[in-house]
C-alpha positions in Angstrom: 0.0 0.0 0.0 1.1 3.8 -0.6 2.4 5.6 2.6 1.2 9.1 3.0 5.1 10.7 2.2 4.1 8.9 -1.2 1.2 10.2 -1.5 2.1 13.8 -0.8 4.9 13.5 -3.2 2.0 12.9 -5.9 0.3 15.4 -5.2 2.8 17.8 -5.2 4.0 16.2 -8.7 0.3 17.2 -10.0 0.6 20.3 -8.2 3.9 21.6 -10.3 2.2 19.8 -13.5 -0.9 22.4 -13.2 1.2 25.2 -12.9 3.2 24.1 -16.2 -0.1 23.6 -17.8 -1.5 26.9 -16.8 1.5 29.3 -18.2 1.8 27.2 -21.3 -1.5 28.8 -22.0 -5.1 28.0 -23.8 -8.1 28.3 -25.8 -9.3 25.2 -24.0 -11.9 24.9 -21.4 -9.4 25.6 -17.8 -11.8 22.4 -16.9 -10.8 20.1 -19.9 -7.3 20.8 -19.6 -6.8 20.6 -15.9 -8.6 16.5 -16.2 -5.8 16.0 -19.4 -3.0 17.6 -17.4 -3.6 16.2 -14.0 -4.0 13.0 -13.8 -1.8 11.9 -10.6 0.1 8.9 -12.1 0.2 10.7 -15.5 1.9 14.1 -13.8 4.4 11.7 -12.0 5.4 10.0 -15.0 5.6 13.2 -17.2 7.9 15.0 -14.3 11.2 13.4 -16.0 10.2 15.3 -19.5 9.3 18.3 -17.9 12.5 18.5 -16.2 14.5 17.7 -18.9 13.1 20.1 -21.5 11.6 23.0 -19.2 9.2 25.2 -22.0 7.0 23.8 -24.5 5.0 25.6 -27.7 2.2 22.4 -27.5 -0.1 23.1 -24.9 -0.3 19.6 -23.7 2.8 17.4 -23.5 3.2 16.7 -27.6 6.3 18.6 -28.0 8.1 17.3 -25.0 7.0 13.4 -26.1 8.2 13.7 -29.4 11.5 14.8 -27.9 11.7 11.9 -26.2 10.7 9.4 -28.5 13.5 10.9 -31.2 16.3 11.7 -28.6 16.3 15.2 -30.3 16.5 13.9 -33.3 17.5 17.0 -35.9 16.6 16.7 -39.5 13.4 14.6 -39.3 10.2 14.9 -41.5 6.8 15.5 -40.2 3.0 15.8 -41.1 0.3 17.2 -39.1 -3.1 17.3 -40.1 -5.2 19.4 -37.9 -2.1 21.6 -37.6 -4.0 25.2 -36.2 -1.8 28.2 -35.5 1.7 28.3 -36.9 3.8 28.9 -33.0 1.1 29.4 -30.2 -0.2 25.7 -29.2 2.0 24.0 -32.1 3.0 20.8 -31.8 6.1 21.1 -34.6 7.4 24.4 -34.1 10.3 23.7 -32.1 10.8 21.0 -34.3 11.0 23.1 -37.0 13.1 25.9 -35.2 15.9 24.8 -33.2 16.1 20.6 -35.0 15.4 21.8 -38.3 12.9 19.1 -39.2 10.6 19.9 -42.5 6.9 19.2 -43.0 3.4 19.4 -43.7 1.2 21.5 -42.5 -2.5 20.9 -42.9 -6.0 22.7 -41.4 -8.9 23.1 -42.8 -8.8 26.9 -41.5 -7.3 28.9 -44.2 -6.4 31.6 -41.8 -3.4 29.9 -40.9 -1.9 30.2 -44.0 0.1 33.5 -43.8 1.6 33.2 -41.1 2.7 29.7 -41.9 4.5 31.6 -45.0 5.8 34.3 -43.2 7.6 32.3 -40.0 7.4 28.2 -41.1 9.5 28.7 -44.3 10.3 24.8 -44.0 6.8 23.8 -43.8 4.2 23.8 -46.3 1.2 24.9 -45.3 -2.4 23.3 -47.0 -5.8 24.2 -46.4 -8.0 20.9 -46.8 -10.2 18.7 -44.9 -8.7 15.6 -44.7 -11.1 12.3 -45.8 -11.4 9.3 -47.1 -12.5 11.3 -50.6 -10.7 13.7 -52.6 -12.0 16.5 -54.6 -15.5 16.8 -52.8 -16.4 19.6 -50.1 -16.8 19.6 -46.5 -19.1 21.8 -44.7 -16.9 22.5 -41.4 -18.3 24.4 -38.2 -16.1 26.6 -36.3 -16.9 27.6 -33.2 -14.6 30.7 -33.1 -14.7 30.5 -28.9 -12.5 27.3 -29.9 -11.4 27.2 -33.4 -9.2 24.5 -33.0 -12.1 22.5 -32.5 -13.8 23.2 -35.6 -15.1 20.0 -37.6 -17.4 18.8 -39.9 -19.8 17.3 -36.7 -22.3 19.7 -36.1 -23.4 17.8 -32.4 -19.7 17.7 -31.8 -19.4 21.9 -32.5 -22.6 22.7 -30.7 -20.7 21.0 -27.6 -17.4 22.9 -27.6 -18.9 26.6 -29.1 -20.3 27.4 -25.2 -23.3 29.9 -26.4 -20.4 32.0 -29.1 -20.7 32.5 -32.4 -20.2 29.5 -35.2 -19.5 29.6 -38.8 -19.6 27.6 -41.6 -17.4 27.1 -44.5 -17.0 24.7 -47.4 -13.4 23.1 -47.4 -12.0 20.9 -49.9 -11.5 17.4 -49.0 -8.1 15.5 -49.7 -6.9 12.3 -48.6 -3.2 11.9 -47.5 -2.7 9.5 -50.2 -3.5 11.7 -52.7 -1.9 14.6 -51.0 1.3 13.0 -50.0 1.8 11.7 -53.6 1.5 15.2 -54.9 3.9 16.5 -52.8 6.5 13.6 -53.5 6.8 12.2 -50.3 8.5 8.9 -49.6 8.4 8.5 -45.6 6.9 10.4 -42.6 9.2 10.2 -39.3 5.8 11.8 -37.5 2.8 11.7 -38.4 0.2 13.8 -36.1 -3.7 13.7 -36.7 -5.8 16.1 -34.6 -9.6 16.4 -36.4 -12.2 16.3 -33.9 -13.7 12.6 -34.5 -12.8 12.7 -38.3 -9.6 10.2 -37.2 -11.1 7.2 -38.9 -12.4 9.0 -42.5 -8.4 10.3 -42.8 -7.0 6.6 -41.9 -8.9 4.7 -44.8 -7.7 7.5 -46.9 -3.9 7.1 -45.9 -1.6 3.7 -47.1 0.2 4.0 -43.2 2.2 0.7 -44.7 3.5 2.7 -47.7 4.2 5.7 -45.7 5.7 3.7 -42.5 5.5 6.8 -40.3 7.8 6.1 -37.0 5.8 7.8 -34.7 2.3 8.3 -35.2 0.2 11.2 -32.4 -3.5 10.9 -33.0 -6.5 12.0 -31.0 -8.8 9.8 -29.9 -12.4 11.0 -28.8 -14.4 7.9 -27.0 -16.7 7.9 -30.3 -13.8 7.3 -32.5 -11.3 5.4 -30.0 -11.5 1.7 -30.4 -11.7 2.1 -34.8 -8.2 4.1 -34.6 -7.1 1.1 -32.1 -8.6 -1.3 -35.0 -6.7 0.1 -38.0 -3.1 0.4 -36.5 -3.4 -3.0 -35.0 -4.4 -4.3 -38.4 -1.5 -2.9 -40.0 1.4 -3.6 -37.8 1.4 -0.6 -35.3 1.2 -1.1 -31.2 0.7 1.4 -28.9 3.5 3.2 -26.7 2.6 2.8 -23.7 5.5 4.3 -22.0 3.4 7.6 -23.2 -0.7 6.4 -22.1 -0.8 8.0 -18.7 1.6 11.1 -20.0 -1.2 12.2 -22.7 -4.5 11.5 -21.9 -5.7 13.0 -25.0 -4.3 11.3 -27.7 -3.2 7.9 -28.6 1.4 7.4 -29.7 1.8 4.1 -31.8 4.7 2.6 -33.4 5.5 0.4 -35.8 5.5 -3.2 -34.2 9.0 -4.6 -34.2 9.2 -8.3 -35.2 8.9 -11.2 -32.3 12.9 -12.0 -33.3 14.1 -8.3 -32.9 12.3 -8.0 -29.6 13.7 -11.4 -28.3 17.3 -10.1 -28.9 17.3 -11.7 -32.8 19.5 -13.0 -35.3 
C-alpha cells in the first residue's frame, strides 16, 4: 500500500504539472485541460520530461514526447493534419526551429496560411479537410470560442462553441494518399492527426504501410477510439505505452517490431 510521504509527493508532482499547464496557455476549457493535465500517475510519469526540456510551444505534452521518442532527433520529416496556428499551441514548431525538421502542415482553417509563409518557411502549409475522398467539399463548423475545434460534426461543434458565435465554410476534401503523392513524399518520421472525430475517415484515406510513419500522435475521442485502435493494430502498429498515462488525450503508436528483434534476434 502507498504511505502518506508517497502520497504527498503525488500530489505535489500534480501540483507543479498544473502550474506548467496553466502558463503554457489555452483556448481550452481551464476544466478540460486541468482532467488532461492532471491526472496523478500521468503528472508523476511526465515530471522526468518536464525537467528535462523546461518550455513547451504544445499546450499539452506533444512537443516534449516527441523529444523523447527521437532523442532530439534534428533533421526529421513530419506531417500534421489538424495543424492550427503556426507557434502558439504548435506541436512542430520547435521542431522546425531549433532541429530543423521539414513538413506538412495541414488545417482546414485557411487563416493559418500566412503566417505559416511568413515564419514556417520549412513547412508547407495546405488548407484541406482531410477524408477518405478527394476532390468533394466539406461543410466545417467553427466555433470561433475554440477554433481548434472546428469539424465537420455539427453535435460535436454545438458541444465545444459554449453559447459563441459559429461559422460555416465549405473546405475541400483531400486524402493523405492523394496529397502526400502530390507532394513527392517517400516517408513520414511523425505523423500527427488532430480532427475532432474525423480520425477514422483520414486513416482509410492514408496507405500508413507505404508511408511507415515512426511515430504516429492521434487524437482519440471515445466515439472514434476503439476504430483508430482497430486500424493500426491491423496494419502492424502497437501502442507506446510508456506515453498512455503522459497524454490522456491522444493515442502514440509505433511500428511493431518483429517477435525475433524484440527477443534479442538473429
Amino acid at each position: 500500500m502507498m504511505n502518506k510521504r508517497r502520497v504527498m509527493d503525488l500530489v505535489v508532482v500534480a501540483a507543479v504539472a498544473a502550474v506548467v499547464g496553466l502558463v503554457a496557455g489555452s483556448y481550452e476549457p481551464l476544466h478540460r485541460r486541468w482532467a488532461i493535465n492532471l491526472g496523478l500517475l500521468g503528472a508523476y510519469e511526465l515530471t522526468p520530461l518536464a525537467e528535462r526540456y523546461k518550455t513547451r510551444e504544445s499546450f499539452f505534452a506533444e512537443e516534449w514526447i516527441f523529444r523523447d521518442f527521437f532523442r532530439d532527433q534534428r533533421d526529421g520529416f513530419f506531417v500534421e493534419i489538424g495543424a492550427g496556428p503556426h507557434q502558439t499551441g504548435s506541436n512542430t514548431y520547435f521542431l522546425e526551429k531549433e532541429r530543423g525538421w521539414r513538413g506538412i502542415a495541414v488545417d482546414a482553417l485557411e487563416r493559418y496560411r500566412a503566417e505559416y509563409e511568413r515564419h514556417r518557411p520549412a513547412t508547407r502549409f495546405f488548407s484541406f479537410f482531410v477524408s477518405d475522398v478527394s476532390d468533394a467539399n466539406a461543410r466545417v463548423r467553427i466555433p470561433e470560442a475554440a477554433p481548434g475545434s472546428a469539424s465537420d460534426n455539427h453535435a460535436y461543434v454545438e458541444e465545444q462553441r459554449r453559447g459563441g458565435l459559429v461559422t460555416n465554410v465549405e473546405v475541400p476534401t483531400i486524402t493523405m494518399n492523394d496529397l502526400l503523392h502530390r507532394e513527392g513524399v517517400n516517408g513520414i518520421d511523425l505523423l500527427i492527426m488532430d480532427i475532432e472525430l474525423s480520425e477514422p475517415r483520414a486513416l482509410s484515406g492514408f496507405d500508413v504501410e507505404r508511408y511507415r510513419p515512426r511515430l504516429v500522435c492521434i487524437e482519440s475521442h471515445a466515439p472514434v477510439r476503439q476504430a483508430i485502435l482497430d486500424y493500426f493494430h491491423f496494419h502492424g502498429y502497437v501502442v507506446v505505452g510508456k506515453y498512455l498515462r503522459m497524454d490522456n488525450q491522444n493515442l502514440y503508436f509505433t511500428i511493431r517490431e518483429p517477435a525475433g528483434e524484440r527477443a534479442g534476434g538473429a
